[in-house]
TORDREN-958941 format. One record per atom (N, C-alpha, C): x, y, z; atom name; residue in three letters; residue number from 1. Coordinates in Angstrom, 3 decimals. Example, Ala and Ser with C-alpha at 12.3 -4.5 7.8 and 13.67 -1.06 7.14 Angstrom:
<rs>
r x = 13.190; y = -5.690; z = 7.800; a = N; r = ALA; k = 1;
r x = 12.300; y = -4.500; z = 7.800; a = CA; r = ALA; k = 1;
r x = 13.200; y = -3.300; z = 7.800; a = C; r = ALA; k = 1;
r x = 12.850; y = -2.250; z = 7.080; a = N; r = SER; k = 2;
r x = 13.670; y = -1.060; z = 7.140; a = CA; r = SER; k = 2;
r x = 12.900; y = 0.030; z = 7.870; a = C; r = SER; k = 2;
</rs>
This chain:
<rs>
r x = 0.839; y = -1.184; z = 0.000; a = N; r = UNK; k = 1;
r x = 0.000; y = 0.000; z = 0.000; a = CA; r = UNK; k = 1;
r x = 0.876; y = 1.238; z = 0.000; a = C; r = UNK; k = 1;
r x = 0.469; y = 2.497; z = -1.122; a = N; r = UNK; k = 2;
r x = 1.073; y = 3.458; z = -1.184; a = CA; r = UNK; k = 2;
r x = 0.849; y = 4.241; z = 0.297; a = C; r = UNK; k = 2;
r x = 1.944; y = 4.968; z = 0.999; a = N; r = UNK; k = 3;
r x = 2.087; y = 5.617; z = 2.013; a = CA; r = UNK; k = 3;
r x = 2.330; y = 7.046; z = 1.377; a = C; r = UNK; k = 3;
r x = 0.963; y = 7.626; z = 1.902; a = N; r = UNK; k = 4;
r x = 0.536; y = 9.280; z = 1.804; a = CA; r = UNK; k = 4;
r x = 1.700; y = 9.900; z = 2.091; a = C; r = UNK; k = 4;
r x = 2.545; y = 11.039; z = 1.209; a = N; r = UNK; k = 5;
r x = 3.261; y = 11.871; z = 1.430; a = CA; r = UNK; k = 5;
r x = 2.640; y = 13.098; z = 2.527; a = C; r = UNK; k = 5;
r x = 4.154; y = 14.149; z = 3.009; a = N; r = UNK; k = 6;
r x = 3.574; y = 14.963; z = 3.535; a = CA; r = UNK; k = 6;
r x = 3.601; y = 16.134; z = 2.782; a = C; r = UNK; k = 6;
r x = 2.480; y = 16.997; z = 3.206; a = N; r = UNK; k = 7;
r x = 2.622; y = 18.480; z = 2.540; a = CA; r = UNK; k = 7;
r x = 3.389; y = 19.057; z = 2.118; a = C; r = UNK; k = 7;
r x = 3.695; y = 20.038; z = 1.347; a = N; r = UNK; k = 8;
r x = 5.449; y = 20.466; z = 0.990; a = CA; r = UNK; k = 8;
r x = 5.244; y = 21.496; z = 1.949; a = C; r = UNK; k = 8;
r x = 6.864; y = 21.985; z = 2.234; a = N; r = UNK; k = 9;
r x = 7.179; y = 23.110; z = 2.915; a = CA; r = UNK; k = 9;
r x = 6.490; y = 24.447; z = 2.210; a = C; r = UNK; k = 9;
r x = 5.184; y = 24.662; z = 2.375; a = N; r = UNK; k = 10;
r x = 5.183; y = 25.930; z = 1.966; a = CA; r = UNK; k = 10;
r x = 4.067; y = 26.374; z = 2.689; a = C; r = UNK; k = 10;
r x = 3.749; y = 27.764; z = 3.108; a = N; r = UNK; k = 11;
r x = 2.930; y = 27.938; z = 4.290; a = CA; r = UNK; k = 11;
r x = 1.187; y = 28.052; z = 3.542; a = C; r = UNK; k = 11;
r x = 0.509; y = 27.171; z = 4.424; a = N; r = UNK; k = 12;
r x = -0.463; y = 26.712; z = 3.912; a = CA; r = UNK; k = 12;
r x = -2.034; y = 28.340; z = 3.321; a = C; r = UNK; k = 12;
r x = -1.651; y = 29.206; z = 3.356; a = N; r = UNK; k = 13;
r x = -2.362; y = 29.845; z = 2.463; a = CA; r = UNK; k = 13;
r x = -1.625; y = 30.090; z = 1.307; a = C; r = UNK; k = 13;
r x = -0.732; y = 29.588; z = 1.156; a = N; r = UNK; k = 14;
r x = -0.253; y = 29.219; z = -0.350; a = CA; r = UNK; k = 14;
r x = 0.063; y = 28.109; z = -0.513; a = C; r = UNK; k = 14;
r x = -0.545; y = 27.135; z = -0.139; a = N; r = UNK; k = 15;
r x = -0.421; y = 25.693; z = -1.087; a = CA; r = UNK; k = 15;
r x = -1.571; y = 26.020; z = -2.097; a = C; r = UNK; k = 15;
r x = -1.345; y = 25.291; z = -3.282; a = N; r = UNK; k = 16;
r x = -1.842; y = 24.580; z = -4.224; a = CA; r = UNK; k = 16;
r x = -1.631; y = 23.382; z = -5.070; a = C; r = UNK; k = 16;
r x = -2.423; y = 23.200; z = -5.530; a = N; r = UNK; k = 17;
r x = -2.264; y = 21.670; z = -5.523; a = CA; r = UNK; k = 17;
r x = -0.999; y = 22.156; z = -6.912; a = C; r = UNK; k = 17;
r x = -0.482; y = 22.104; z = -7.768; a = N; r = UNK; k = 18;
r x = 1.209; y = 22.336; z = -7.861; a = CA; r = UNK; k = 18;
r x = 1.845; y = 21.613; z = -7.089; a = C; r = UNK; k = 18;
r x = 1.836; y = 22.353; z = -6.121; a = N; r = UNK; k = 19;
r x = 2.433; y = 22.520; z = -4.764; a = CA; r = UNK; k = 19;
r x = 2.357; y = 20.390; z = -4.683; a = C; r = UNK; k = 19;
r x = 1.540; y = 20.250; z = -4.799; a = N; r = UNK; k = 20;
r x = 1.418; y = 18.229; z = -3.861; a = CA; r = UNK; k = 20;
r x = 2.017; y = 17.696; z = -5.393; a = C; r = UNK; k = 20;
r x = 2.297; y = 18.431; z = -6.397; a = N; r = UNK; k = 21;
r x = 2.706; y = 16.932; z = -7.502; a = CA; r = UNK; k = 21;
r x = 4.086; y = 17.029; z = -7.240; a = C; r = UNK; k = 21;
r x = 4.821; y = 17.747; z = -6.671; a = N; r = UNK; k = 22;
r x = 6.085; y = 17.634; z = -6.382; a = CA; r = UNK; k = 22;
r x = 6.611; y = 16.607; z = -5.277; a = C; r = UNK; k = 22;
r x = 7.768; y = 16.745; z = -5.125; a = N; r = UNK; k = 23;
r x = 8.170; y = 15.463; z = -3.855; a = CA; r = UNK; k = 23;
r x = 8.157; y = 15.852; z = -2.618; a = C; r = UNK; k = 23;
r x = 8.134; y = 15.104; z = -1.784; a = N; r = UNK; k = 24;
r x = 7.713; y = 15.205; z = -0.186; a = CA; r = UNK; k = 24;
r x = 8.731; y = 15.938; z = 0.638; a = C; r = UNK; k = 24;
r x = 8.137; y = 16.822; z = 1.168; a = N; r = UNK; k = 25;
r x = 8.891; y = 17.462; z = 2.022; a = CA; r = UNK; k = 25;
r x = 8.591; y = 17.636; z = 3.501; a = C; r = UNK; k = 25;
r x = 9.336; y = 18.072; z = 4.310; a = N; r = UNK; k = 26;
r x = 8.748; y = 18.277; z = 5.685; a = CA; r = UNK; k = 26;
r x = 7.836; y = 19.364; z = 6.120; a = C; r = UNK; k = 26;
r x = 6.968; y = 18.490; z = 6.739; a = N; r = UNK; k = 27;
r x = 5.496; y = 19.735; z = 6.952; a = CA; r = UNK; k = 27;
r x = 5.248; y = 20.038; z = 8.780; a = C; r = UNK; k = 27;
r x = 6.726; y = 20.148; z = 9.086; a = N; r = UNK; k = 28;
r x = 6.409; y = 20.318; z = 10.867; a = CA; r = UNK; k = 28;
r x = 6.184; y = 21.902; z = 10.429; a = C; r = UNK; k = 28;
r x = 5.724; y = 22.254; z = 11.943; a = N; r = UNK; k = 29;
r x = 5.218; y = 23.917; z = 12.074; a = CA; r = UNK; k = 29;
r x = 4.009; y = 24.013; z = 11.048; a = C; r = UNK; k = 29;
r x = 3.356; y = 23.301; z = 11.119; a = N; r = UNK; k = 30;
r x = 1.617; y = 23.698; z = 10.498; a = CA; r = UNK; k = 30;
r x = 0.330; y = 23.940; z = 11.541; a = C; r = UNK; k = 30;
r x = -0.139; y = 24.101; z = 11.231; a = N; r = UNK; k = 31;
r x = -1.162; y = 24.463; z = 12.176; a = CA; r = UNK; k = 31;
r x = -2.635; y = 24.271; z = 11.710; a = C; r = UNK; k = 31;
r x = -3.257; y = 23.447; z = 11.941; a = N; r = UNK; k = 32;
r x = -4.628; y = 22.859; z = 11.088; a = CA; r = UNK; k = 32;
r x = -5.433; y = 23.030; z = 12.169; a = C; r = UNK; k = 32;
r x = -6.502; y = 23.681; z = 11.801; a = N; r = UNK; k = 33;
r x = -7.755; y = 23.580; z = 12.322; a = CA; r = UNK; k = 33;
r x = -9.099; y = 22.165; z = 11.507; a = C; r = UNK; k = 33;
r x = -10.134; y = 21.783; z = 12.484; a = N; r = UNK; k = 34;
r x = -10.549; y = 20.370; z = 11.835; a = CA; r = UNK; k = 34;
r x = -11.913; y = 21.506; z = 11.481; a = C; r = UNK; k = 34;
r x = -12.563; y = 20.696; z = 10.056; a = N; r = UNK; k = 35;
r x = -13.573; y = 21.011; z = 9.618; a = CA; r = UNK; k = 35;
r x = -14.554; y = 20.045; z = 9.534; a = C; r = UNK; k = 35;
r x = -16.085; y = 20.664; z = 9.501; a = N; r = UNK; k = 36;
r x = -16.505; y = 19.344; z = 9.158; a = CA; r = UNK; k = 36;
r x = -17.180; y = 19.240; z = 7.800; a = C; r = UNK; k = 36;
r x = -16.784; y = 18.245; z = 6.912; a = N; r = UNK; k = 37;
r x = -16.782; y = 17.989; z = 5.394; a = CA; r = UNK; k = 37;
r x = -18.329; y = 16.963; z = 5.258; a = C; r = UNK; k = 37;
r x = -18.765; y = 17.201; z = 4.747; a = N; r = UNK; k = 38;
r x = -19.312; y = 15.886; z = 4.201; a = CA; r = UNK; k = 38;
r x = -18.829; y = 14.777; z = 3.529; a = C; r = UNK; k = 38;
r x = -19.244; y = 13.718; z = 3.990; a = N; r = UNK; k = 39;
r x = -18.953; y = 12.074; z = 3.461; a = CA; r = UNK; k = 39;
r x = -18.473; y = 12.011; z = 2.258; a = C; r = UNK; k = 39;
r x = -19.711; y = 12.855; z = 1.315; a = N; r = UNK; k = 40;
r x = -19.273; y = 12.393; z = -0.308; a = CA; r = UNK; k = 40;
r x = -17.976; y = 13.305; z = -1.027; a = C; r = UNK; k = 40;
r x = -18.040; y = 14.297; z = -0.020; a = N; r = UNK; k = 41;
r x = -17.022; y = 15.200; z = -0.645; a = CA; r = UNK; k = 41;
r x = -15.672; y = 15.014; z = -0.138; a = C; r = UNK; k = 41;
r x = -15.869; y = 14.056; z = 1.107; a = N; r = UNK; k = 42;
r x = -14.453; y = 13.637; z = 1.610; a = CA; r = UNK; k = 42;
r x = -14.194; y = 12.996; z = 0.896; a = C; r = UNK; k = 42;
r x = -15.297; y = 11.886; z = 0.232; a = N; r = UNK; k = 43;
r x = -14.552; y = 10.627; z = -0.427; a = CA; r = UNK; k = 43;
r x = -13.895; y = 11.061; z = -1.849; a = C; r = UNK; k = 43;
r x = -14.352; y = 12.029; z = -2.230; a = N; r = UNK; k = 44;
r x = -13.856; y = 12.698; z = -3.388; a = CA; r = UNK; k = 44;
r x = -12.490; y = 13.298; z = -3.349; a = C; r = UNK; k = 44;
r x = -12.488; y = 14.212; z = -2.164; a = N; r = UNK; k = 45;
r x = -10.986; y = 14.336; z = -1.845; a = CA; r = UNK; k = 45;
r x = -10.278; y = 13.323; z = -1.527; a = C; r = UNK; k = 45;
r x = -10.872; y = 12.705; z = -0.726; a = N; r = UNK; k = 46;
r x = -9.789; y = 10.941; z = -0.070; a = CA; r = UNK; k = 46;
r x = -9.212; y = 10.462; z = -1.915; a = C; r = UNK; k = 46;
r x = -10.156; y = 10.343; z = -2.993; a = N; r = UNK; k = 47;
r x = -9.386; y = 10.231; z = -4.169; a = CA; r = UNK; k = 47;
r x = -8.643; y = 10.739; z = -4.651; a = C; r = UNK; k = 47;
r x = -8.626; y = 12.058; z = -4.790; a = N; r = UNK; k = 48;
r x = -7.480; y = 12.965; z = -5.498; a = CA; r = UNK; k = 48;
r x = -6.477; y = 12.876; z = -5.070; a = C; r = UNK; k = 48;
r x = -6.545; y = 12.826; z = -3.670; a = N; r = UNK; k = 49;
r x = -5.098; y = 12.882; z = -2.523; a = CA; r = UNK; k = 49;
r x = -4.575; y = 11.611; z = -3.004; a = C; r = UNK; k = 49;
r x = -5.219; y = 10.194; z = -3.006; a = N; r = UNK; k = 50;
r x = -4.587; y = 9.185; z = -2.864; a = CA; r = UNK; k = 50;
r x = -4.316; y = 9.294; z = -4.739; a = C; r = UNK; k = 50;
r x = -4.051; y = 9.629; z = -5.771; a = N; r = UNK; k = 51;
r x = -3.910; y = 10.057; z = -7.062; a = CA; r = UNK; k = 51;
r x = -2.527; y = 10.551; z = -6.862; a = C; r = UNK; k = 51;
r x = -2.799; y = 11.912; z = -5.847; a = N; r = UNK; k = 52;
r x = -1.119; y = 12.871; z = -5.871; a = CA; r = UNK; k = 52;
r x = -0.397; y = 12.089; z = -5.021; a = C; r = UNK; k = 52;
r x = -0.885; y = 10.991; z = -4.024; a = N; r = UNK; k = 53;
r x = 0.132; y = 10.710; z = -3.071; a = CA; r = UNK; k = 53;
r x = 0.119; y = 11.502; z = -1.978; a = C; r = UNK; k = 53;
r x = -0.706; y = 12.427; z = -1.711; a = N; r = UNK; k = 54;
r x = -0.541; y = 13.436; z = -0.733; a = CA; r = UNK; k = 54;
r x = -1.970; y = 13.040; z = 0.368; a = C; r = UNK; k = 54;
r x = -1.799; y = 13.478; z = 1.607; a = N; r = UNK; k = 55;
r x = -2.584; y = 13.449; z = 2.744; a = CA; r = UNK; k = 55;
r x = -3.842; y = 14.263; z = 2.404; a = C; r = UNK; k = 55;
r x = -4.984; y = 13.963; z = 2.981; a = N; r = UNK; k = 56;
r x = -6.422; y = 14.422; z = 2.295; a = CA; r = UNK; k = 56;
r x = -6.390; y = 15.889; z = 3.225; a = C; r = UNK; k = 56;
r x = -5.498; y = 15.998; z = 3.882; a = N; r = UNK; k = 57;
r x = -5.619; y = 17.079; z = 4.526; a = CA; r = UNK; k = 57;
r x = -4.681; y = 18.503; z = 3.322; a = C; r = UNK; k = 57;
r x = -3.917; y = 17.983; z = 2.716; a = N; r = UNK; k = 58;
r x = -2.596; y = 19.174; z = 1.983; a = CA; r = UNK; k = 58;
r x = -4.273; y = 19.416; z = 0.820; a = C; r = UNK; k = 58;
r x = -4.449; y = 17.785; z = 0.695; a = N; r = UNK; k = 59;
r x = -5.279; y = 17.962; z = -0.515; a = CA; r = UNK; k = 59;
r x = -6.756; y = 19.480; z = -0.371; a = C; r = UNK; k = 59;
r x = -7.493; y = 19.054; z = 0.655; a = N; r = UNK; k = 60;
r x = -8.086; y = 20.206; z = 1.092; a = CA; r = UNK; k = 60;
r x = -7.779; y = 21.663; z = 0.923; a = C; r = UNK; k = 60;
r x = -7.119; y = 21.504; z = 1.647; a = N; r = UNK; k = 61;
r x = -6.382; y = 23.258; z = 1.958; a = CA; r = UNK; k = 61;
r x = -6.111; y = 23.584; z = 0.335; a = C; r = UNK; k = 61;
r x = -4.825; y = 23.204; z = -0.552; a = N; r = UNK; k = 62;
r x = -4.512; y = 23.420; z = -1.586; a = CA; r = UNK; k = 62;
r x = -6.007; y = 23.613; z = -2.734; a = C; r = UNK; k = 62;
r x = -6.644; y = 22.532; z = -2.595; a = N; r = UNK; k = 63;
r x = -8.383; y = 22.957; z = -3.369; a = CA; r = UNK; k = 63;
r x = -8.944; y = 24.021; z = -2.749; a = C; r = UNK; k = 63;
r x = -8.746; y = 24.350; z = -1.378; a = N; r = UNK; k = 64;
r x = -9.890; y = 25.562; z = -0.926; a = CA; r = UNK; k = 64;
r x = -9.103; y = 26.793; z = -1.063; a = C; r = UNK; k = 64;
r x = -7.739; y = 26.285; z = -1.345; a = N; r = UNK; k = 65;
r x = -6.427; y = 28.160; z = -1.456; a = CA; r = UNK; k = 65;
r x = -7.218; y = 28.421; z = -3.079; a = C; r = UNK; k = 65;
r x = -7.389; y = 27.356; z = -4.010; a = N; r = UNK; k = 66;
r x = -7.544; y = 27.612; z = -5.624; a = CA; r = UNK; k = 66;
r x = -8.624; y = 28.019; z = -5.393; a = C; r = UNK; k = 66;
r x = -9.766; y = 27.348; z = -4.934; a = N; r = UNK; k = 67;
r x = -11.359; y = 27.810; z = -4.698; a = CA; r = UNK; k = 67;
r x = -11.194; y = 29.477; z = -4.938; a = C; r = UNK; k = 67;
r x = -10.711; y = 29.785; z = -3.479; a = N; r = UNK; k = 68;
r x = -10.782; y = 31.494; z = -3.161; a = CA; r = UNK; k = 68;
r x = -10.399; y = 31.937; z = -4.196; a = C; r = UNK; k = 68;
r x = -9.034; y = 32.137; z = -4.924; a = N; r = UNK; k = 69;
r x = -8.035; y = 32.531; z = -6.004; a = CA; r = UNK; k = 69;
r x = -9.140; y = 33.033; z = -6.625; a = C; r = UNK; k = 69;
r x = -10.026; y = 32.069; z = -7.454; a = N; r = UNK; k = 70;
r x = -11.219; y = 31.878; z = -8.668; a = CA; r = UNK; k = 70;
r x = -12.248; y = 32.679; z = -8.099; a = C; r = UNK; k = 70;
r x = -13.077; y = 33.064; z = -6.892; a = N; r = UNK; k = 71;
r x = -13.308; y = 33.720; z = -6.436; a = CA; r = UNK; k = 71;
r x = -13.048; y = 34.990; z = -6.547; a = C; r = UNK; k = 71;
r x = -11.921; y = 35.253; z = -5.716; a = N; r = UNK; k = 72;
r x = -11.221; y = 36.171; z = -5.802; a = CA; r = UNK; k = 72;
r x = -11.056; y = 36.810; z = -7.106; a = C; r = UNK; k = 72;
r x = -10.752; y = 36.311; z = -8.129; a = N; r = UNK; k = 73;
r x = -10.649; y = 37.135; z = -9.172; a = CA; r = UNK; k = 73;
r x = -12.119; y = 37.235; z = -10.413; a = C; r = UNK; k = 73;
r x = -13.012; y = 36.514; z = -9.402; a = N; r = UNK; k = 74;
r x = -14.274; y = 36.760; z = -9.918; a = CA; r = UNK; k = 74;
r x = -15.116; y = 38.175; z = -9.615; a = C; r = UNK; k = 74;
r x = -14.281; y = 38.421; z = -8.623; a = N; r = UNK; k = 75;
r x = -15.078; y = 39.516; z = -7.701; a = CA; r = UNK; k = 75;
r x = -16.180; y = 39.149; z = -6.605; a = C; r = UNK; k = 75;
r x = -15.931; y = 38.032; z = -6.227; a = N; r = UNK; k = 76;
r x = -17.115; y = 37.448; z = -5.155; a = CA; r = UNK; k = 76;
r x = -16.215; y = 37.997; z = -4.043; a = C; r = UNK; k = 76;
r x = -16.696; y = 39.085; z = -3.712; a = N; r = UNK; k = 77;
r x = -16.177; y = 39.394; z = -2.413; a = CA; r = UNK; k = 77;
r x = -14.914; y = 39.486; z = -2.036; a = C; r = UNK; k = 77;
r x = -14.650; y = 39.664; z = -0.687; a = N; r = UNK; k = 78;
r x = -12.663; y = 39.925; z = -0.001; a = CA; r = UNK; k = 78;
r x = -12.683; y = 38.583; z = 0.554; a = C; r = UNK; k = 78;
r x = -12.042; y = 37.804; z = -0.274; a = N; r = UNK; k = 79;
r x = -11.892; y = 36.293; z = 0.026; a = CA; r = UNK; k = 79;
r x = -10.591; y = 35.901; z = 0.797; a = C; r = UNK; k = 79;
r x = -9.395; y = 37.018; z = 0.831; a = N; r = UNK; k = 80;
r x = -8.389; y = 37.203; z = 1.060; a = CA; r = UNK; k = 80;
r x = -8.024; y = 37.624; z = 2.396; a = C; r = UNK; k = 80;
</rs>
C-alpha cells in the first residue's frame, strides 16, 4: 500500500495543488484547524489525494487556497 506523502514546505495559504505533484517534504510547524466535510465530498478528496500521493488534509487546503483565487478574481467578495 502506497504511504501518503507529507505536505510540501510551503505555508499553507499558499499551497496549491502544484504545490502536492512535487516530492515530499517536511510539513512540521503547520497548524490545522478540523472542519466538518461531508462524506461524499471527503470521499472525493480521499481520491485525489490518494492520485497525488498526498494526505487528504494538503489535498483540502490546496483545493480551498484555488477555490478562493477563482473567487477572488471573480469579484465574489474579499476572500483574502
Amino acid at each position: 500500500m502506497k504511504r501518503a506523502r507529507k505536505a510540501p514546505d510551503v505555508p499553507l495559504t499558499e499551497l496549491r495543488l502544484a504545490h502536492l505533484i512535487g516530492g515530499p517534504t517536511d510539513a512540521a510547524g503547520r497548524r490545522l484547524v478540523n472542519l466538518k466535510v461531508p462524506a461524499d465530498l471527503l470521499g472525493r478528496v480521499h481520491r485525489v489525494a490518494q492520485r497525488l500521493g498526498v494526505t487528504k488534509s494538503a489535498a483540502i487546503v490546496a483545493l480551498l487556497n484555488e477555490g478562493l483565487d477563482r473567487a477572488q478574481a471573480r469579484g465574489v467578495g474579499n476572500v483574502s
